[in-house]
Backbone as a chain_set.jsonl record, in Angstrom:
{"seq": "XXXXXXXXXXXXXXXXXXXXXXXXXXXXXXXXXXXXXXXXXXXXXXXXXXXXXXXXXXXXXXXXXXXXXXXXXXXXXXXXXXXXXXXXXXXXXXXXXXXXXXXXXXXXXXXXXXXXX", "coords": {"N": [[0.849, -1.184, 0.0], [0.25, 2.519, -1.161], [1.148, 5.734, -0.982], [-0.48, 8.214, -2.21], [-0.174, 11.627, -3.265], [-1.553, 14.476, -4.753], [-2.013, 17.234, -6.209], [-4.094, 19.763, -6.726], [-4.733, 22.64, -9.398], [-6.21, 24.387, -10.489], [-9.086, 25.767, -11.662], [-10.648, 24.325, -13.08], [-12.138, 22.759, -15.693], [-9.754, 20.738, -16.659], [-7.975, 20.669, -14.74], [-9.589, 19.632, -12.552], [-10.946, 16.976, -12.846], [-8.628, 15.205, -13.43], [-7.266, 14.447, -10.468], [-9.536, 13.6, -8.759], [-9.822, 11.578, -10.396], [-8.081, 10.039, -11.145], [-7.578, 9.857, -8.205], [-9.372, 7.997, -7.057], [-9.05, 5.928, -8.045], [-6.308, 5.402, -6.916], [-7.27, 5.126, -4.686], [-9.3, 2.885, -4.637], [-7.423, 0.688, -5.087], [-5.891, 0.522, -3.105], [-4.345, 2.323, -2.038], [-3.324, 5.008, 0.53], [-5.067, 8.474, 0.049], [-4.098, 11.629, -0.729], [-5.643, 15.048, -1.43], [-4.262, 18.098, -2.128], [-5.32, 21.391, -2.837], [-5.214, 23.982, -3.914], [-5.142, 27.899, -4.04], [-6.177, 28.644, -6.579], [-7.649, 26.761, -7.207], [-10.247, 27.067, -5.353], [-12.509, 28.398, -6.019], [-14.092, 26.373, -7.352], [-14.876, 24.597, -5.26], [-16.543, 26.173, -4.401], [-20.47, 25.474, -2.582], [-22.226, 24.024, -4.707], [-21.35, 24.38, -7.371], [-19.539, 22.148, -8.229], [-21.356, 20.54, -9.185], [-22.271, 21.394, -11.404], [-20.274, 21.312, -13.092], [-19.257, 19.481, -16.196], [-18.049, 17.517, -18.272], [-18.384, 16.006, -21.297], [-18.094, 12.548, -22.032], [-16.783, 12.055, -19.509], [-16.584, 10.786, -16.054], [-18.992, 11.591, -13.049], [-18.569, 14.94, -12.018], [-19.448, 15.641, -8.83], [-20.095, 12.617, -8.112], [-17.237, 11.564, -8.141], [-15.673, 13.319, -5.993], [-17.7, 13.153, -4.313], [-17.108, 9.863, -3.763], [-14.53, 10.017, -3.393], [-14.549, 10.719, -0.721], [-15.803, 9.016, 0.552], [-14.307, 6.944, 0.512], [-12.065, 7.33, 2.213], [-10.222, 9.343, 1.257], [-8.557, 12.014, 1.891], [-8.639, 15.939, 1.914], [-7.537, 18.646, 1.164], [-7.792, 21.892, 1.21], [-6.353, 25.199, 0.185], [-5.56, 27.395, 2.612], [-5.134, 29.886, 2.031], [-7.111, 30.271, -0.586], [-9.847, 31.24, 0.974], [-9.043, 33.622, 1.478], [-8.119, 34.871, -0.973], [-9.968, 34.481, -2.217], [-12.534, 35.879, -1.538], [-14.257, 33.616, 0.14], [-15.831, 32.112, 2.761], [-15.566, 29.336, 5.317], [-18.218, 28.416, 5.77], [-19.071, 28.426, 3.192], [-18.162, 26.425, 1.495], [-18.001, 22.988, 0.456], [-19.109, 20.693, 2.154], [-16.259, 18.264, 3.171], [-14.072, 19.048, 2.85], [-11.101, 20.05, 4.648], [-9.203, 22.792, 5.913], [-6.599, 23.815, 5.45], [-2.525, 25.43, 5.903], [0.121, 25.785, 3.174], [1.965, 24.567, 4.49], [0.992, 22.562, 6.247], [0.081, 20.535, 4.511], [2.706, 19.852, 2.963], [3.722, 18.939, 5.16], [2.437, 16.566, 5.523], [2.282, 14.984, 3.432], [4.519, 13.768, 3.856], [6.769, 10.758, 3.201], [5.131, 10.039, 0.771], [4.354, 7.774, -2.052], [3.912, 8.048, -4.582], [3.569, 11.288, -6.324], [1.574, 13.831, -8.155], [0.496, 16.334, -10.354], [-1.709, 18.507, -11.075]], "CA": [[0.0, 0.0, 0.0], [0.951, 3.392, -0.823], [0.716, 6.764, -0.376], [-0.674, 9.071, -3.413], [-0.131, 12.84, -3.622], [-2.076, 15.115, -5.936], [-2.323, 18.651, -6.374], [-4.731, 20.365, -8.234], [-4.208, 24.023, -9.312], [-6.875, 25.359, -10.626], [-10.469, 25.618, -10.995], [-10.855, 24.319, -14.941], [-12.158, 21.311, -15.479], [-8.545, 19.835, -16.977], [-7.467, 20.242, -13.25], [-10.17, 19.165, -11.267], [-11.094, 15.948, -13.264], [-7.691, 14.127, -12.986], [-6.749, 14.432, -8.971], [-10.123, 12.831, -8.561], [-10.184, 10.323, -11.661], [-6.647, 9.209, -10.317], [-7.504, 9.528, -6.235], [-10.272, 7.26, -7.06], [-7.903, 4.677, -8.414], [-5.576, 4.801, -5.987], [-8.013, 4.456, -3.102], [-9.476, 1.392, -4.873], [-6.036, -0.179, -4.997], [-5.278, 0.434, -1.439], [-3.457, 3.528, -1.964], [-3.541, 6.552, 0.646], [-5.053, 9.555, -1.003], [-4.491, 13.022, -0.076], [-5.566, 16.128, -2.867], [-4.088, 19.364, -2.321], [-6.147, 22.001, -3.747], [-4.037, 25.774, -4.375], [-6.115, 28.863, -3.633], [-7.046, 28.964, -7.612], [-9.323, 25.5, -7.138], [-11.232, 27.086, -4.16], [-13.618, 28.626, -6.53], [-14.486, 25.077, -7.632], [-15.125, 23.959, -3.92], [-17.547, 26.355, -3.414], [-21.152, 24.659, -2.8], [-23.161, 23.901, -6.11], [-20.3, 24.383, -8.165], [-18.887, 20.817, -9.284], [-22.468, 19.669, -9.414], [-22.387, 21.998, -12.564], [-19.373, 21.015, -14.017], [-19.839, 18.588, -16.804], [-17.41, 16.941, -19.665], [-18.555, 14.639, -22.278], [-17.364, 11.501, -21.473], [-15.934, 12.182, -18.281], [-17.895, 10.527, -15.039], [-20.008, 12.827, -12.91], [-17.464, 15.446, -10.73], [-19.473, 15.303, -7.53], [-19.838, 11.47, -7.622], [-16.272, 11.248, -7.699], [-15.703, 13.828, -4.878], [-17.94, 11.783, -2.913], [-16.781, 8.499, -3.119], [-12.854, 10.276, -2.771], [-14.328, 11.23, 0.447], [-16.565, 8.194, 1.362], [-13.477, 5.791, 0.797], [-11.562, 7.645, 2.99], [-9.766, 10.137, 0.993], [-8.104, 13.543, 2.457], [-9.25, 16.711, 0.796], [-6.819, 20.017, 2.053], [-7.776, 23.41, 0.593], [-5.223, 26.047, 0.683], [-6.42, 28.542, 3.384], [-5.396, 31.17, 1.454], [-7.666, 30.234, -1.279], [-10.483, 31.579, 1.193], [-9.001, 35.684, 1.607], [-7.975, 35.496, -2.253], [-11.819, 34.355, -3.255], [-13.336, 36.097, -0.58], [-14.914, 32.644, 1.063], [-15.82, 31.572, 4.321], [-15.529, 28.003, 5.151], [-19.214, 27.993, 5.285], [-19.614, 28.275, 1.797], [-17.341, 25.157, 0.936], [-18.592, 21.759, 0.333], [-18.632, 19.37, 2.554], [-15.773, 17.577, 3.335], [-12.52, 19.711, 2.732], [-9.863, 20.02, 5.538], [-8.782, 23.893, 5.695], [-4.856, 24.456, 6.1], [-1.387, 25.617, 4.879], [0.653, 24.599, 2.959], [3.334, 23.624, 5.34], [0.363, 21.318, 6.845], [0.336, 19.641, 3.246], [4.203, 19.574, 2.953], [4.213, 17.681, 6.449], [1.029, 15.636, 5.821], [2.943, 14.394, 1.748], [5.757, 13.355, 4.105], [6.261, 9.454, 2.823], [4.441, 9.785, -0.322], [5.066, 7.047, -3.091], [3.834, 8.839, -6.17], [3.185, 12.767, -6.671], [0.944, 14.289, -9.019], [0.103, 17.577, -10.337], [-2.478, 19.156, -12.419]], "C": [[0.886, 1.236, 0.0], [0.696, 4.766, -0.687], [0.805, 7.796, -1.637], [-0.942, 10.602, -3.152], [-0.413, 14.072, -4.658], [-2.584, 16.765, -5.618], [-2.961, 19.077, -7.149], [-4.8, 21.815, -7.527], [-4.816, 24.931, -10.098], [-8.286, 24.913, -10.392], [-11.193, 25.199, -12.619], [-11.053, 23.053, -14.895], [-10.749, 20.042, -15.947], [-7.768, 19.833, -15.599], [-8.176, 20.12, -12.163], [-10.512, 17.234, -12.189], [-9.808, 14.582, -12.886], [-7.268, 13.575, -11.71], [-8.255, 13.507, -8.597], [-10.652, 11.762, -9.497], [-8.846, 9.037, -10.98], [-7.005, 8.715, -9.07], [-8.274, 8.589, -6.36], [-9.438, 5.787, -7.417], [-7.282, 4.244, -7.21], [-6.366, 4.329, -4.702], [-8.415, 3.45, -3.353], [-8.2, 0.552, -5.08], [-5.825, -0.621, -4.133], [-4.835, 1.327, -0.961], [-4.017, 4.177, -0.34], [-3.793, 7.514, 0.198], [-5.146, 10.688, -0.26], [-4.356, 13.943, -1.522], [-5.565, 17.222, -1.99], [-4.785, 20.53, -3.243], [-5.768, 23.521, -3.13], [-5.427, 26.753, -4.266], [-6.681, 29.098, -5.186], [-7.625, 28.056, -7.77], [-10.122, 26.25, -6.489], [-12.204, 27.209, -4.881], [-15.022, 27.535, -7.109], [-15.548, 24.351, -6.687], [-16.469, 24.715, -3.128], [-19.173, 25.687, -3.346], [-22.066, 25.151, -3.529], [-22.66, 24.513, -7.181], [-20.205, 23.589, -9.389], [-20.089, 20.407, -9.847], [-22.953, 20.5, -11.205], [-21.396, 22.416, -13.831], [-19.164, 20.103, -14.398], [-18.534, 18.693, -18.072], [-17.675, 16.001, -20.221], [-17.729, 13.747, -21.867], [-16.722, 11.199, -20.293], [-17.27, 11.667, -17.125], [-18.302, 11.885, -13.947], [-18.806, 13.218, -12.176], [-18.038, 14.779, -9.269], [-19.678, 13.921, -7.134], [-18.386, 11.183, -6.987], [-15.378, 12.048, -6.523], [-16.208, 13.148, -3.731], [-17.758, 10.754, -2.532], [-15.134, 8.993, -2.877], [-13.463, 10.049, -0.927], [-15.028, 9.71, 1.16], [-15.142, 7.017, 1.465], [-11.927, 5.921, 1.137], [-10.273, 8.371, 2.905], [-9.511, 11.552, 1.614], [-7.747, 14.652, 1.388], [-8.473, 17.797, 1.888], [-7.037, 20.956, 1.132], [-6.991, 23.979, 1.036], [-5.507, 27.354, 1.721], [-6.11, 29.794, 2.769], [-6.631, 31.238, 0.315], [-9.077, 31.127, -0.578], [-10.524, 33.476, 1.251], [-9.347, 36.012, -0.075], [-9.341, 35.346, -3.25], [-13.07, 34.858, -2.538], [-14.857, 35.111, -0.371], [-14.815, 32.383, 2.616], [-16.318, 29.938, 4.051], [-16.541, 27.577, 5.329], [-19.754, 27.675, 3.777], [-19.322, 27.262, 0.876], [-18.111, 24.224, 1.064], [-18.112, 21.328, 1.763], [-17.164, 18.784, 2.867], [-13.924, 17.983, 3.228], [-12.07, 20.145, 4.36], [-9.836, 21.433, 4.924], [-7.265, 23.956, 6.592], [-4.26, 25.191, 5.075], [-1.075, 25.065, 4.093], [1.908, 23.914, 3.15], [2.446, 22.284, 6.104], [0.567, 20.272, 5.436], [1.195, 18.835, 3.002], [4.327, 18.348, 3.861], [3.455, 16.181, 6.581], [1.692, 14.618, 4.285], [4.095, 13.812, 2.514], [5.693, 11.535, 3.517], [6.163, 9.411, 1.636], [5.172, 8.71, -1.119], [4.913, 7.609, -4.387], [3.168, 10.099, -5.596], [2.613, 13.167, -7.834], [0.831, 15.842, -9.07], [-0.782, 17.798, -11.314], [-3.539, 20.363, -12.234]], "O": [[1.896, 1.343, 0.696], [-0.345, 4.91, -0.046], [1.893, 8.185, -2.063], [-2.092, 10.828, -2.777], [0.515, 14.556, -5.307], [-3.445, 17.174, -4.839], [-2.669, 18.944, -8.337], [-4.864, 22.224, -6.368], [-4.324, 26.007, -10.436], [-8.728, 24.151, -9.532], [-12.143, 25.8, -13.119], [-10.378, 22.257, -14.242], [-10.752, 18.845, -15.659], [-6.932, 18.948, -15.416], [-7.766, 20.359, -11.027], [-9.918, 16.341, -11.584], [-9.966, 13.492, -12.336], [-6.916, 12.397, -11.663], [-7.936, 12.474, -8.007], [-11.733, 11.187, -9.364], [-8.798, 7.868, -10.596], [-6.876, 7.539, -8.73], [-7.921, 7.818, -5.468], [-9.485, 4.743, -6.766], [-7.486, 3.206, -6.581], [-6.108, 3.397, -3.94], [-8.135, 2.612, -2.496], [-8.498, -0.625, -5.284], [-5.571, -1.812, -3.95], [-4.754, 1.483, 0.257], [-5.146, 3.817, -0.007], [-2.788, 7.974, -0.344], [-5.965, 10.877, 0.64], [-3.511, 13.813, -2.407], [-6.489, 17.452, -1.21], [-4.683, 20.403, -4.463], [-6.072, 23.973, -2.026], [-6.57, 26.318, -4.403], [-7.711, 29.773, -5.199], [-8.454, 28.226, -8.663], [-11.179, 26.235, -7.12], [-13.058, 26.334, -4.735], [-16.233, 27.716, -7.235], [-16.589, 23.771, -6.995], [-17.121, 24.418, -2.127], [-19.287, 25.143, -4.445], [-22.669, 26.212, -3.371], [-23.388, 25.159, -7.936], [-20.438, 23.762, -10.585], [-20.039, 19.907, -10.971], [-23.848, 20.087, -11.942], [-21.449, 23.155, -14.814], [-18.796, 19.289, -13.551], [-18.189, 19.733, -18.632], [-17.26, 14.937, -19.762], [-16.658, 14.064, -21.349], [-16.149, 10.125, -20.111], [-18.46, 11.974, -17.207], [-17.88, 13.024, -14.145], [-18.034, 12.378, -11.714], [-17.515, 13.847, -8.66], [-19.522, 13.704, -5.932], [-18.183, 10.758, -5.85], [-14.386, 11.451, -6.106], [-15.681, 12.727, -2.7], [-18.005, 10.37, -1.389], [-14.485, 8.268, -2.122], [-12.875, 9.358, -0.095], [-14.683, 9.403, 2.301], [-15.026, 6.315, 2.469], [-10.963, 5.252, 0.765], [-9.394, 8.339, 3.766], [-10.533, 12.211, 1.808], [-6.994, 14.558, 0.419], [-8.694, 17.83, 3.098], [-6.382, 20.831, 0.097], [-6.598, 23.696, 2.167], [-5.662, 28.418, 1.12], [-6.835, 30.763, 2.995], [-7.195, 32.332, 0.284], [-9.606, 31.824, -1.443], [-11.448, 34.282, 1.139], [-10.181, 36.79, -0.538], [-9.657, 35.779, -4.358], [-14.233, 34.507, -2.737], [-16.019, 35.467, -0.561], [-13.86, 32.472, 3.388], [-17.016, 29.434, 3.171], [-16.566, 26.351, 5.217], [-20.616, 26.884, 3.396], [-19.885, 27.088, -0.205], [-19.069, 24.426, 1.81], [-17.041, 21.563, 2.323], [-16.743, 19.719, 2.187], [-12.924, 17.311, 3.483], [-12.936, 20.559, 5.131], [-10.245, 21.6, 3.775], [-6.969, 24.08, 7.78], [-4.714, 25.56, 3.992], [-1.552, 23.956, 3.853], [2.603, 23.142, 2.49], [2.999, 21.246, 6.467], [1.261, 19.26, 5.536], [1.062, 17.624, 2.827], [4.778, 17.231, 3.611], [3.662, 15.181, 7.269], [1.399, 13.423, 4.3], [4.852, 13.225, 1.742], [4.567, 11.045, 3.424], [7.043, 8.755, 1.078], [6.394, 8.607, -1.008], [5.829, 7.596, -5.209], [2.396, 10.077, -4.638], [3.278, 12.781, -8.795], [1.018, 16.548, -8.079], [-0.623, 17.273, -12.416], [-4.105, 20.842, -13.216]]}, "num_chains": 1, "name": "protein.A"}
Protein backbone atom coordinates (compact mmCIF):
# COMPACT_ATOMS: atom_id res chain seq x y z
CA UNK A 1 0.00 0.00 0.00
CA UNK A 2 0.95 3.39 -0.82
CA UNK A 3 0.72 6.76 -0.38
CA UNK A 4 -0.67 9.07 -3.41
CA UNK A 5 -0.13 12.84 -3.62
CA UNK A 6 -2.08 15.12 -5.94
CA UNK A 7 -2.32 18.65 -6.37
CA UNK A 8 -4.73 20.37 -8.23
CA UNK A 9 -4.21 24.02 -9.31
CA UNK A 10 -6.87 25.36 -10.63
CA UNK A 11 -10.47 25.62 -11.00
CA UNK A 12 -10.85 24.32 -14.94
CA UNK A 13 -12.16 21.31 -15.48
CA UNK A 14 -8.54 19.83 -16.98
CA UNK A 15 -7.47 20.24 -13.25
CA UNK A 16 -10.17 19.16 -11.27
CA UNK A 17 -11.09 15.95 -13.26
CA UNK A 18 -7.69 14.13 -12.99
CA UNK A 19 -6.75 14.43 -8.97
CA UNK A 20 -10.12 12.83 -8.56
CA UNK A 21 -10.18 10.32 -11.66
CA UNK A 22 -6.65 9.21 -10.32
CA UNK A 23 -7.50 9.53 -6.24
CA UNK A 24 -10.27 7.26 -7.06
CA UNK A 25 -7.90 4.68 -8.41
CA UNK A 26 -5.58 4.80 -5.99
CA UNK A 27 -8.01 4.46 -3.10
CA UNK A 28 -9.48 1.39 -4.87
CA UNK A 29 -6.04 -0.18 -5.00
CA UNK A 30 -5.28 0.43 -1.44
CA UNK A 31 -3.46 3.53 -1.96
CA UNK A 32 -3.54 6.55 0.65
CA UNK A 33 -5.05 9.56 -1.00
CA UNK A 34 -4.49 13.02 -0.08
CA UNK A 35 -5.57 16.13 -2.87
CA UNK A 36 -4.09 19.36 -2.32
CA UNK A 37 -6.15 22.00 -3.75
CA UNK A 38 -4.04 25.77 -4.38
CA UNK A 39 -6.11 28.86 -3.63
CA UNK A 40 -7.05 28.96 -7.61
CA UNK A 41 -9.32 25.50 -7.14
CA UNK A 42 -11.23 27.09 -4.16
CA UNK A 43 -13.62 28.63 -6.53
CA UNK A 44 -14.49 25.08 -7.63
CA UNK A 45 -15.12 23.96 -3.92
CA UNK A 46 -17.55 26.36 -3.41
CA UNK A 47 -21.15 24.66 -2.80
CA UNK A 48 -23.16 23.90 -6.11
CA UNK A 49 -20.30 24.38 -8.16
CA UNK A 50 -18.89 20.82 -9.28
CA UNK A 51 -22.47 19.67 -9.41
CA UNK A 52 -22.39 22.00 -12.56
CA UNK A 53 -19.37 21.01 -14.02
CA UNK A 54 -19.84 18.59 -16.80
CA UNK A 55 -17.41 16.94 -19.66
CA UNK A 56 -18.55 14.64 -22.28
CA UNK A 57 -17.36 11.50 -21.47
CA UNK A 58 -15.93 12.18 -18.28
CA UNK A 59 -17.89 10.53 -15.04
CA UNK A 60 -20.01 12.83 -12.91
CA UNK A 61 -17.46 15.45 -10.73
CA UNK A 62 -19.47 15.30 -7.53
CA UNK A 63 -19.84 11.47 -7.62
CA UNK A 64 -16.27 11.25 -7.70
CA UNK A 65 -15.70 13.83 -4.88
CA UNK A 66 -17.94 11.78 -2.91
CA UNK A 67 -16.78 8.50 -3.12
CA UNK A 68 -12.85 10.28 -2.77
CA UNK A 69 -14.33 11.23 0.45
CA UNK A 70 -16.56 8.19 1.36
CA UNK A 71 -13.48 5.79 0.80
CA UNK A 72 -11.56 7.65 2.99
CA UNK A 73 -9.77 10.14 0.99
CA UNK A 74 -8.10 13.54 2.46
CA UNK A 75 -9.25 16.71 0.80
CA UNK A 76 -6.82 20.02 2.05
CA UNK A 77 -7.78 23.41 0.59
CA UNK A 78 -5.22 26.05 0.68
CA UNK A 79 -6.42 28.54 3.38
CA UNK A 80 -5.40 31.17 1.45
CA UNK A 81 -7.67 30.23 -1.28
CA UNK A 82 -10.48 31.58 1.19
CA UNK A 83 -9.00 35.68 1.61
CA UNK A 84 -7.97 35.50 -2.25
CA UNK A 85 -11.82 34.35 -3.25
CA UNK A 86 -13.34 36.10 -0.58
CA UNK A 87 -14.91 32.64 1.06
CA UNK A 88 -15.82 31.57 4.32
CA UNK A 89 -15.53 28.00 5.15
CA UNK A 90 -19.21 27.99 5.29
CA UNK A 91 -19.61 28.27 1.80
CA UNK A 92 -17.34 25.16 0.94
CA UNK A 93 -18.59 21.76 0.33
CA UNK A 94 -18.63 19.37 2.55
CA UNK A 95 -15.77 17.58 3.34
CA UNK A 96 -12.52 19.71 2.73
CA UNK A 97 -9.86 20.02 5.54
CA UNK A 98 -8.78 23.89 5.70
CA UNK A 99 -4.86 24.46 6.10
CA UNK A 100 -1.39 25.62 4.88
CA UNK A 101 0.65 24.60 2.96
CA UNK A 102 3.33 23.62 5.34
CA UNK A 103 0.36 21.32 6.84
CA UNK A 104 0.34 19.64 3.25
CA UNK A 105 4.20 19.57 2.95
CA UNK A 106 4.21 17.68 6.45
CA UNK A 107 1.03 15.64 5.82
CA UNK A 108 2.94 14.39 1.75
CA UNK A 109 5.76 13.36 4.11
CA UNK A 110 6.26 9.45 2.82
CA UNK A 111 4.44 9.78 -0.32
CA UNK A 112 5.07 7.05 -3.09
CA UNK A 113 3.83 8.84 -6.17
CA UNK A 114 3.19 12.77 -6.67
CA UNK A 115 0.94 14.29 -9.02
CA UNK A 116 0.10 17.58 -10.34
CA UNK A 117 -2.48 19.16 -12.42
Amino acid sequence: MGKVVITCNGSEPSNLYPPFIIGSSALASGDDLLIFLTPSAAPAFKKGVIENIKKKGLPDLLELYDGVRELGGKIILCELGLDVHDLKQEDLRDGLEIAGATTFVKEAEGSTLSLSF
